[in-house]
Structure formats: C-alpha cells, structure tokens
C-alpha positions as CSV (number, residue, x, y, z in Angstrom):
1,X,27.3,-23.0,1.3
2,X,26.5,-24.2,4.7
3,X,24.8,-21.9,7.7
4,X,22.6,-22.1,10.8
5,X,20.0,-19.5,11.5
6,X,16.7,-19.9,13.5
7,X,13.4,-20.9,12.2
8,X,11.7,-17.9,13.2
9,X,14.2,-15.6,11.2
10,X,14.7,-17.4,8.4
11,X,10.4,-17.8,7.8
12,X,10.3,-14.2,8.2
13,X,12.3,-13.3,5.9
14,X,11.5,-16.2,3.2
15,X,8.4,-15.1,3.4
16,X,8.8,-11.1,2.9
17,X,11.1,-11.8,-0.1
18,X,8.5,-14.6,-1.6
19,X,5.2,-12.2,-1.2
20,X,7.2,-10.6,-4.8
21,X,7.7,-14.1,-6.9
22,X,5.1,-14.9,-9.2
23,X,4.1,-18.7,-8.5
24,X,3.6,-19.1,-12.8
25,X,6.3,-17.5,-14.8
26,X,7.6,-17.9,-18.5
27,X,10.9,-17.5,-16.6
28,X,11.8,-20.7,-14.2
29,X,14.6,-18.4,-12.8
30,X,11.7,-15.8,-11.5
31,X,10.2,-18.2,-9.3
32,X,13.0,-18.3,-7.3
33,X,14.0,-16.8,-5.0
34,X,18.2,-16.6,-4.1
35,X,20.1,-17.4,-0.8
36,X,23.3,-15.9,-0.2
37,X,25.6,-17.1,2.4
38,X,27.4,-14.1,3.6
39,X,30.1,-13.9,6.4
40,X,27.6,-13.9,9.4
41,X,25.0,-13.2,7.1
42,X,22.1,-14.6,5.3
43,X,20.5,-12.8,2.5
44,X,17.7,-13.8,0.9
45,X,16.6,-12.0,-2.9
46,X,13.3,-12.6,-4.5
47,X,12.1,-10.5,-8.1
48,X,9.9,-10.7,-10.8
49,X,12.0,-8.4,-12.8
50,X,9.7,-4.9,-11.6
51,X,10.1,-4.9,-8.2
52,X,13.1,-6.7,-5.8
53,X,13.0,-7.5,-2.1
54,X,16.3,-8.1,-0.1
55,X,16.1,-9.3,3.4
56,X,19.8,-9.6,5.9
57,X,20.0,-11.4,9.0
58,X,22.6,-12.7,11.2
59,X,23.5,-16.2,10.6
60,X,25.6,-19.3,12.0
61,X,27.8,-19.6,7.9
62,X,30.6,-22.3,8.2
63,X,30.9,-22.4,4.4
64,X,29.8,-18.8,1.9
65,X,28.1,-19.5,-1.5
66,X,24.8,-18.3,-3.5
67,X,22.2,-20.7,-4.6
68,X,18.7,-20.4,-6.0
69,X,15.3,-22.8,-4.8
70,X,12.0,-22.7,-5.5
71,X,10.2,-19.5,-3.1
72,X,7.0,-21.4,-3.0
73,X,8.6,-24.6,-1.5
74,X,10.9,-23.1,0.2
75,X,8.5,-21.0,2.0
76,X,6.0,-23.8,2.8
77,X,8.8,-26.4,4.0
78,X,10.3,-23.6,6.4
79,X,6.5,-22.4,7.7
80,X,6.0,-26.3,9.0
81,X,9.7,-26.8,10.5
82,X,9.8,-26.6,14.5
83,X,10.2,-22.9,15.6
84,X,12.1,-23.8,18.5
85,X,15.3,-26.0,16.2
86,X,18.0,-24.1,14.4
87,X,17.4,-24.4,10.5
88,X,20.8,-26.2,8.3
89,X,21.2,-25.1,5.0
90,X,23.7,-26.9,3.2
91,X,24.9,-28.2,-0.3
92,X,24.5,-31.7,-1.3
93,X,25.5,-32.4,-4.8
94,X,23.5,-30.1,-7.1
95,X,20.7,-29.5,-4.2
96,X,19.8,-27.5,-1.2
97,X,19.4,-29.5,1.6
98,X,17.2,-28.5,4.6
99,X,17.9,-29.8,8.3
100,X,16.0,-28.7,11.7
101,X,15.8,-31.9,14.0
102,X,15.2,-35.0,12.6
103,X,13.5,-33.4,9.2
104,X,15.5,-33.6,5.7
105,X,14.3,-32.0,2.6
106,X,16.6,-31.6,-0.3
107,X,15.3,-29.3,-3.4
108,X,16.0,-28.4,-6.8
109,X,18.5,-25.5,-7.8
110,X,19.1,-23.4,-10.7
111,X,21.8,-21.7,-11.4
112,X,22.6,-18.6,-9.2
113,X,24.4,-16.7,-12.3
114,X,20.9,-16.8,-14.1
115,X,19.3,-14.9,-11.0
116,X,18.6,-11.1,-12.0
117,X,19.4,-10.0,-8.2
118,X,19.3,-6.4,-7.1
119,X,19.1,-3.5,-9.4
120,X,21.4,-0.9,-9.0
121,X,20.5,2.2,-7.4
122,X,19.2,5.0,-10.3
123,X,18.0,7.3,-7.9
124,X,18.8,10.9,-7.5
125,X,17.3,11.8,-4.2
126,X,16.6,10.4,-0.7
127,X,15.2,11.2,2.8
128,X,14.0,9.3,6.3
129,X,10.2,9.0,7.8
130,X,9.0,7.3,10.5
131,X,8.0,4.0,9.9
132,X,4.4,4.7,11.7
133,X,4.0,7.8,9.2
134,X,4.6,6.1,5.8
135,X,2.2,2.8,7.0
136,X,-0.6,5.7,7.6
137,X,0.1,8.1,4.3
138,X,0.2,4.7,2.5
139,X,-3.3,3.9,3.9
140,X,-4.4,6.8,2.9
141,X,-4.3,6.9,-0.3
142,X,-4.4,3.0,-1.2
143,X,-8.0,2.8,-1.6
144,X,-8.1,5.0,-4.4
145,X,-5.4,3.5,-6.6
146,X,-7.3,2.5,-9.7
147,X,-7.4,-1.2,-10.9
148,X,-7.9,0.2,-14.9
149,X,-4.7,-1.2,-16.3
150,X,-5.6,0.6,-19.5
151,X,-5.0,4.1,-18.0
152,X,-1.7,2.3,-15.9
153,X,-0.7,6.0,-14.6
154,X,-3.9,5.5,-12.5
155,X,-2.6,2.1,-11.0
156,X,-0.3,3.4,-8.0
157,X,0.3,6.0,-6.1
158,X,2.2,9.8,-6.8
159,X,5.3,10.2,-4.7
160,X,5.6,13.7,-4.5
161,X,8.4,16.5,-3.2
162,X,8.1,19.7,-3.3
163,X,11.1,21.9,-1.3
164,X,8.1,24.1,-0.2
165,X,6.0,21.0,0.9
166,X,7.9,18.4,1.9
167,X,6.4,14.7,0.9
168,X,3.2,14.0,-0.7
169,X,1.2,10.9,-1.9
170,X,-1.5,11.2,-4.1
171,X,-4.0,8.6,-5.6
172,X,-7.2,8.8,-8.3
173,X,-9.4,6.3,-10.1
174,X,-11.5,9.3,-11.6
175,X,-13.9,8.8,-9.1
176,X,-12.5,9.9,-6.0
177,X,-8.9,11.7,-5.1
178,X,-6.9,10.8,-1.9
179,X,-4.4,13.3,-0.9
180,X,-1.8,13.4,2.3
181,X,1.4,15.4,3.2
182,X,3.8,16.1,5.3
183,X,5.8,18.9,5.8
184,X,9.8,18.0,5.4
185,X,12.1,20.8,5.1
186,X,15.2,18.7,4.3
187,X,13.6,18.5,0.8
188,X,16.8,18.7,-1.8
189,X,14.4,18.8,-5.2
190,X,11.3,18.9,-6.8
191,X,10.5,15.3,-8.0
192,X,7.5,13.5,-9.0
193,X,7.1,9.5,-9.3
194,X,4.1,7.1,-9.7
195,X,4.8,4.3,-7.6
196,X,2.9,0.6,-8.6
197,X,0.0,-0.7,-6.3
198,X,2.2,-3.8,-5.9
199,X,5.2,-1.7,-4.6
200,X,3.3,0.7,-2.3
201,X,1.6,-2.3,-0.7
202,X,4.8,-3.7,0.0
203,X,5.9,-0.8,1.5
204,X,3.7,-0.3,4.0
205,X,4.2,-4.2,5.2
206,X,7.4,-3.4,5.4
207,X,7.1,-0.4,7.6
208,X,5.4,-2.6,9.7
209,X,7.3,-5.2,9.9
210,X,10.7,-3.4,11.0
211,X,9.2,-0.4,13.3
212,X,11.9,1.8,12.4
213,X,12.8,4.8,10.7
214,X,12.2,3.9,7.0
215,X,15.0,5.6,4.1
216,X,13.0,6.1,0.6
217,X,14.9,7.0,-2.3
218,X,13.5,8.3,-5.2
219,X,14.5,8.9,-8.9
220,X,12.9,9.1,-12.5
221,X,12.9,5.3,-13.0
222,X,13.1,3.6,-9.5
223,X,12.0,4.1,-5.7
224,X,14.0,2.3,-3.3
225,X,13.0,1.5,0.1
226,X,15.3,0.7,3.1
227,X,14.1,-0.3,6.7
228,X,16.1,-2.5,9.0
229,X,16.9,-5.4,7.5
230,X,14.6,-5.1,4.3
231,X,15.6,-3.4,1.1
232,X,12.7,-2.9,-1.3
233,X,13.4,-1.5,-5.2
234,X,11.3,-1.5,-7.6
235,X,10.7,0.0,-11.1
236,X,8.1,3.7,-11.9
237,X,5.2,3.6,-13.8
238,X,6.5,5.1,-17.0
239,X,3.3,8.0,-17.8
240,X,2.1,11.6,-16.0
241,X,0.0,12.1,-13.3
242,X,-3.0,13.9,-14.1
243,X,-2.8,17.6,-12.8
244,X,-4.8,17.1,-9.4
245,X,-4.3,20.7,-8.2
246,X,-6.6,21.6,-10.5
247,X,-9.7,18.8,-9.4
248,X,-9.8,19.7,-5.8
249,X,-12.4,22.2,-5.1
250,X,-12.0,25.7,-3.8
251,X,-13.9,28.2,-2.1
252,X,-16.4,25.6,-1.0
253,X,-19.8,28.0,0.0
254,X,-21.4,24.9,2.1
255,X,-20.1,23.3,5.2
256,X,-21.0,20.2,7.3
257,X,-19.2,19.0,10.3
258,X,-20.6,14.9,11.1
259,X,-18.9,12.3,13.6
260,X,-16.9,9.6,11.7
261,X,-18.3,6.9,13.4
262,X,-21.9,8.2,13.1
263,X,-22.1,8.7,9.7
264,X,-20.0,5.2,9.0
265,X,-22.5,3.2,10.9
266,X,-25.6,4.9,9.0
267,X,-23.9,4.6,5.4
268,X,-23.2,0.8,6.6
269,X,-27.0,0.3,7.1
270,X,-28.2,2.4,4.0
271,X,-26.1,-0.2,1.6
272,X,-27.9,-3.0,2.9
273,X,-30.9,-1.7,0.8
274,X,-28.7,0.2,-2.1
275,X,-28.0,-1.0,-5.2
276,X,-25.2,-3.9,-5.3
277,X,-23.5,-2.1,-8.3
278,X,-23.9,0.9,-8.2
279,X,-24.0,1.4,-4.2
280,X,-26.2,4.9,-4.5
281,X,-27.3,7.2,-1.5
282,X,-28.8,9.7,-1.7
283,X,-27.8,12.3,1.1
284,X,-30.1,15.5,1.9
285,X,-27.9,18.1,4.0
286,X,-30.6,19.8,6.1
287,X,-30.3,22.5,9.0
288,X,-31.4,19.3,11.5
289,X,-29.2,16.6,10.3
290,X,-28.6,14.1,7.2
291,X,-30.8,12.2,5.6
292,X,-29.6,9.4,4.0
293,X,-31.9,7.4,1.8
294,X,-31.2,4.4,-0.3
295,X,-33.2,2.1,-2.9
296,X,-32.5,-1.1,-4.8
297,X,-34.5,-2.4,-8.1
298,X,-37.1,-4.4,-5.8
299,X,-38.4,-1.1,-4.7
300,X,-37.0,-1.7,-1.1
301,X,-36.2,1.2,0.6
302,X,-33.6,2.5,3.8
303,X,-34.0,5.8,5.6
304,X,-31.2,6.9,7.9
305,X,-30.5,10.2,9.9
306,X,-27.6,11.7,11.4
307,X,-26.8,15.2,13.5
308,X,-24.4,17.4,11.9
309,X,-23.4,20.7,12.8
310,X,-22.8,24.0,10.3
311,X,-25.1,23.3,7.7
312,X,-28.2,26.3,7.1
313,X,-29.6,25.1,4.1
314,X,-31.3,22.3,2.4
315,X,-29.3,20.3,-0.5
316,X,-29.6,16.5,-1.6
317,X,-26.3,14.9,-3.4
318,X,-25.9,11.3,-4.7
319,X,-23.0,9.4,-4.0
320,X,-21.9,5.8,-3.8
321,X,-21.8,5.1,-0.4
322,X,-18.9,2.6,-0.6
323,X,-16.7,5.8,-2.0
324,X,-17.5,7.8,1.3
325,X,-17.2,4.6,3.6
326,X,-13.7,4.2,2.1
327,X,-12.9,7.8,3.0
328,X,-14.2,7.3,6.5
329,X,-11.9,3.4,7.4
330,X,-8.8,5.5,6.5
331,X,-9.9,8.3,9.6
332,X,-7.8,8.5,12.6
333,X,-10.3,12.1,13.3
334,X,-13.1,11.5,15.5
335,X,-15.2,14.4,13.1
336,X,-14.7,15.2,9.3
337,X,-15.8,18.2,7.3
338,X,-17.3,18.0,4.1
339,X,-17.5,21.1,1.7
340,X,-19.9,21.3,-1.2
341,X,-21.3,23.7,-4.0
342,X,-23.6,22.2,-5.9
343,X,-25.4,18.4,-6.7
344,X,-23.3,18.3,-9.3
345,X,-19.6,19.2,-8.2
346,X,-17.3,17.1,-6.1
347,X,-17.2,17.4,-2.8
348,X,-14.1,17.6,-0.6
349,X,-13.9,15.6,2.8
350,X,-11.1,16.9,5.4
351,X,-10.3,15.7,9.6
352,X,-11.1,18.2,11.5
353,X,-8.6,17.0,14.0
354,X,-5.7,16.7,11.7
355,X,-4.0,18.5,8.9
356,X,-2.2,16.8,5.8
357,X,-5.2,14.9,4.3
358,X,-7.6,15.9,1.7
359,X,-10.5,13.5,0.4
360,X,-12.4,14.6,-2.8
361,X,-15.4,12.3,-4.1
362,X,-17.4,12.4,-7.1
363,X,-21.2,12.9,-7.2
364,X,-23.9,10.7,-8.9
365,X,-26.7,11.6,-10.8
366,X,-29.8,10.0,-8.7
C-alpha cells in the first residue's frame, strides 16, 4: 500500500468515518478504523458493529493494499499535518507510515482480515431526497427522540412510507411527539423502520456535509444512506413503534395563532424564574394575549405577556417551557398555531406557513 491524497481530503474523511468508533472497546479491532488503497481511490471504513461509515476519494495509489490503524490517532496526527502538503501513506514493515513535509509518524496495525467492514445491503426498498430536506426532517424530530434505553423503541426516530404519503419521520419520549412528511409519489411499499439516535444524527451531518441529493434505502433490519462520497449503514432498532395516529389530537375546539419569536423570547425569560427540574409555566390563553407565569421553590416569581390572535376565551395550561421552546428552535414559520381542548389534553403545535410538521406536547398538572 502506498498513495498520495491531500490533507484536507483525507481529514475529512478520517474524521466522518471516526465520529462511529468507540474510543474504549472489548474489541481492539473496533477501534479502528480501515484504509483501503483502491486504483485511484482511497476508502476509509470505520464500525462499531451497529452502524458503518464508508467514505471514497480520489487518490495519488502507486501500490493497492488494506490496512487497519488506530481512528483516534490517526485522526489527531492527520488534524495537526500542514493543509497545504500532500499526505504519504505507505507500508514499512508491519506499520503505517505517515509522511507530509518533513513530519514521520509510523503506527500500529492490526490485521485487515479481522476488520468487520461493510455490511451487505438487506434492504428491500430505496428512494432520493434532497440533501437540504432530510438535514431539516431530521431536525425536526431529533429533539424528541427519548434517551430511556429501557423503552429502546423510543430511542430514534420512525422512518416511515406510505404509497399514499410519501416519507415520514416520527419521534416520542411520551412527553411530546414530533411529526414531519413529505409527499413522494414514487413510493414502491408500505414500510416502517425505527432508526437509532446515533444513526439519524449521522445522517443529517452527512447531508450536510456532501450538499447533494441523498439515496436512503430502507429494509426490515438495515437503513442505508448514500450521499456523494459517504455511504452510511447501520442496523434497526429491533421493537414497534407505538401507534401515534392515535395520540395526536383531533377536532381541536380552541385556536391561538402567536409569533415564533415572540413567544420564544417570553418562554426564555419565564425559565429564568421556573423550576430547574421541572421547567413549569403556566400559560393563561386570554381574548388579549398570553400570560405566561412562572415560579421556583424560593417563592420568586416571572410574569410575561404576549399578543395572539384567534383565541375568545379564557383557559390556563401547564407546560414545561423547555418542551415548547424545543418545538419553537426547530421553526423555519414566522407564526405557529396551537390547538387545545382542555387543561388536561395535549395540545398540538402546527407552522402556519408550512405544511408537513405536526408538534404535540403534553400538559402538567400546576
């Protein structure tokens, strides 16, 4: 093995493939990461067995081969090199050895036949979206992936198709539900699939990264991910999603229309004074406005007030603010509607200026 490539490139994508690599593992192997001379070509594999990044790139290869470094080092010696010298990858012994100007490093390998590299592809279905598209669905519905590993269905994200949809992502942690769609004719099946938070994450810095259109592929026990010079699979969570047709509200009698940035800045305020744990406003939906009203255990005390439009009688509602504030950072809408029943039902949040997105948060007993 023996190849040229430029710093630049080759930090980029070192550093993509290493963000999967768990620094401590029971497995030496998996802290890895593999480089594979290819004619022209340089690609660069890093796993920890659920999810696999492969990144391509042109490269300068006198001599093809495979080897396997540490990801950490590797990454950290590469990030310091001179961005403006070619990189020298070459094989000295039983070693990798790093040139760019008059900087030698020479690391450790293990063998490349012990590498797990790329799973094969188990899915059954596939389709194309804008790379700007996924990053926003996927911020949409991040915040409300759980962190509760005991109910692990709750930890990602629900990729969803529907032939009269199109795609869907949904998210829960009981508290709230974050839902966005897009409407895709070229839909071939009905398929659901609970992506992991560490996947979807990945996703979206992909999407990013590349600026292109974005191929996902989906199937029972995998999503794949293909953008430019990235390919991304990684493993389902192995459960059901809880029905969440049946948890957003209908037929919502109560309507308030409120500026995003308004209502941000007041909640922002209110927590100052809230309770650190629990974060709990109280919000009174009045013909004039809202009155926000927050309270911690030293008996201090916030009082905020915002216009609204639509609303014709009085109601007050608990919430924790941080919920709705999390709702509101994901807004590209300028206004929001909120429908309500009762103090005691959820409430569902909806852009005015955009279809596709559907917010529901719980209330609090104040």
């Amino acid at each position: 093995m023996k190849l040229n490539i430029a710093q630049p490139v080759l930090l980029k994508q070192i550093q993509r493939c290493q963000s999967v690599v768990e620094k401590k593992n029971t497995k030496p192997i998996l802290c890895n990461i593999c480089l594979k001379a290819l004619p022209n070509q340089l690609e660069i594999i890093g796993t920890d067995l659920q999810i696999a990044i492969s990144a391509i790139q042109t490269a300068d290869v006198q001599e093809e081969g495979a080897v396997t470094v540490s990801a950490q080092k590797t990454f950290e010696i590469v990030k310091e090199l001179d961005a403006y010298k070619p990189v020298e990858l070459s094989l000295e012994k039983n070693f990798l050895c790093i040139r760019s100007g008059l900087s030698k490093f020479r690391l450790a390998m293990l063998p490349y036949e012990d590498f797990p590299g790329m799973p094969h592809n188990e899915t059954s279905m596939s389709f194309d979206i804008e790379h700007h598209i996924l990053s926003k669905m996927i911020q949409t519905v991040a915040f409300a992936m759980s962190s509760d590993e005991t109910r692990k269905y709750l930890t990602g994200a629900l990729f969803e198709t529907q032939l009269s949809v199109g795609f869907r992502m949904v998210s829960t942690d009981t508290h709230r539900l974050s839902l966005v769609q897009l409407a895709m004719p070229t839909m071939t099946q009905n398929l659901q699939t609970i992506v992991p938070r560490k996947t979807v994450l990945e996703m979206k810095k992909i999407a990013e990264d590349e600026g292109a259109t974005v191929e996902i592929a989906l199937g029972e026990t995998q999503v794949r991910l293909h953008a430019g010079a990235y390919t991304l699979v990684s493993k389902v969570i192995d459960g059901t999603f809880p029905a969440y047709q049946d948890v957003i509200p209908m037929n919502q009698p109560y309507e308030a229309r409120v500026g995003v940035a308004s209502l941000d800045r007041a909640l922002r305020r209110s927590m100052i004074l809230a309770n650190d744990v629990t974060h709990d406003l109280c919000i009174q939906f009045t013909p004039d406005g809202l009155h926000i009203a927050a309270q911690n255990n030293e008996q201090e005390q916030s009082e905020e007030f915002v216009e609204v439009d639509g609303v014709d009688d009085e109601m007050s509602i608990g919430f924790n603010g941080r919920y709705l504030r999390d709702v509101l950072n994901v807004l590209s809408s300028e206004t929001i509607s909120i429908k309500y029943r009762d103090e005691l039902s959820p409430i569902l949040l909806e852009p005015t200026e955009q279809d596709g997105e559907k917010y529901i948060v719980m209330p609090m007993r104040i």
